[in-house]
Structures are given as C-alpha cells and as structure tokens.
N, C-alpha and C positions, 0 to 999 in steps of 0.2 A: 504494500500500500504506500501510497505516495505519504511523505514526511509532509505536516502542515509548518510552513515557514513563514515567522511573522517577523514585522520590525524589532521586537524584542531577542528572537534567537538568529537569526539572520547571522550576523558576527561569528557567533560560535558555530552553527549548522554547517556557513557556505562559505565562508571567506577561508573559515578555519581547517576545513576539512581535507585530509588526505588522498581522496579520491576525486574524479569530477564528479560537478555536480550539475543536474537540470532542473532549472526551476522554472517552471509556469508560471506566469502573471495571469489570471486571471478574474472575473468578476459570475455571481449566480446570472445574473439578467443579460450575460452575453451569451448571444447562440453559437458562436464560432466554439467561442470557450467550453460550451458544452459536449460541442464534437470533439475536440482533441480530449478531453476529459479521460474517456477509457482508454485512450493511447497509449498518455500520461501513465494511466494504472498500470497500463502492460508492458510497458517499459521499467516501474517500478517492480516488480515480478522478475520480469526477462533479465535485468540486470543486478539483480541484489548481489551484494557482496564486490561486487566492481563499479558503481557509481550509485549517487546519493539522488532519488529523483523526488521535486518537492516542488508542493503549488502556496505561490501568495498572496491573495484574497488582494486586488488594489482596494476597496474598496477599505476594508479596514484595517492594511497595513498602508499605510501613502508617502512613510519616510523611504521604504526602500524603493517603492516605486521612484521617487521621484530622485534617491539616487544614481540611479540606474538608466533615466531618461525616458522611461513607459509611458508614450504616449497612445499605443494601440493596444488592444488584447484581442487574442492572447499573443502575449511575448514570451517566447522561452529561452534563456538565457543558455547555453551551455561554458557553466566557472570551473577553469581548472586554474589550482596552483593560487585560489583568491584573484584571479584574472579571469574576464571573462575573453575564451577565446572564438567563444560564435554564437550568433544570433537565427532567430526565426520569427517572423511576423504572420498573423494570422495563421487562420484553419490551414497543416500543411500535412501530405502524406505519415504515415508511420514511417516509410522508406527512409522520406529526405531526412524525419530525426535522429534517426537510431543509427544514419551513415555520417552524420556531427558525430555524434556521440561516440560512434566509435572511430573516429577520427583523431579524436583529443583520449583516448583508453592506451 
C-alpha cells in the first residue's frame, strides 16, 4: 500500500530515505488523480523493498506542494538521493512510470 506522505513526514519519508522514492501529488475531487490511483497501489506492491511509493493529499499538505512547484495533479515526483530526478504530469500509462522508476533503481 502506498505510504501517506504529509508536510509533517515528508523530510524524514522522502528527502531522507535510502531508496527512491514516488510520490503522487494528488487531490479526492481530481478525476485524472483517481485513474493513476490503482497504479500508484500496484506499483507500491510490485516494488516493495526496492523503492518507497507514496501519495500527498495537495489539498491538505500545500507546504510540500508548493515546494516542489505543483501546479497540476496529478504530479508524480520520482526522488532519489533527496533529489528529484524525474517528473510526470497528468493521467500517464503504468509503462511510462515504472520505466522512470526503474530508470533511477
């Protein structure tokens, strides 16, 4: 299951962490947001123990968002090393994310 990542653990979760990590920006009331949703889950599954996968509510986390420069959702960030080394905008295949991801693995 996908890690909930908020402005509070953020730091420790994703900047800190040893592995890469994906995180979803997300919101409830986006439709795109809702298709990558199970994705998301099946990527948290498919990849346990080799990367960290975790969604961010913008709605009520807005520090990281705004961070990070979130002006669409969904955003999926892929951070490795505390850097983020790629991006995704909007509803995009299972393909193109799991081939980031295991790009930066």
């Amino acid at each position: 299951m996908a890690l909930e990542i908020t402005d509070a653990n953020f730091e420790e979760l994703v900047l800190k962490s040893d592995k890469p990590v994906v995180v979803d920006f997300w919101a409830e009331w986006c439709g795109p947001c809702r298709m990558i949703g199970p994705v998301i889950e099946e990527m948290a599954n498919e990849y346990e123990g080799k990367a960290l996968i975790g969604k961010v509510n913008v709605d009520t986390n807005p520090g990281v968002s705004a961070k990070f420069g979130v002006r669409n959702i969904p955003t999926i960030l892929f951070i490795k090393n505390g850097e983020v080394a790629d991006k995704s905008v909007g509803a995009v295949p299972k393909a193109q994310l799991t081939a980031k991801l295991d790009a930066i693995l």
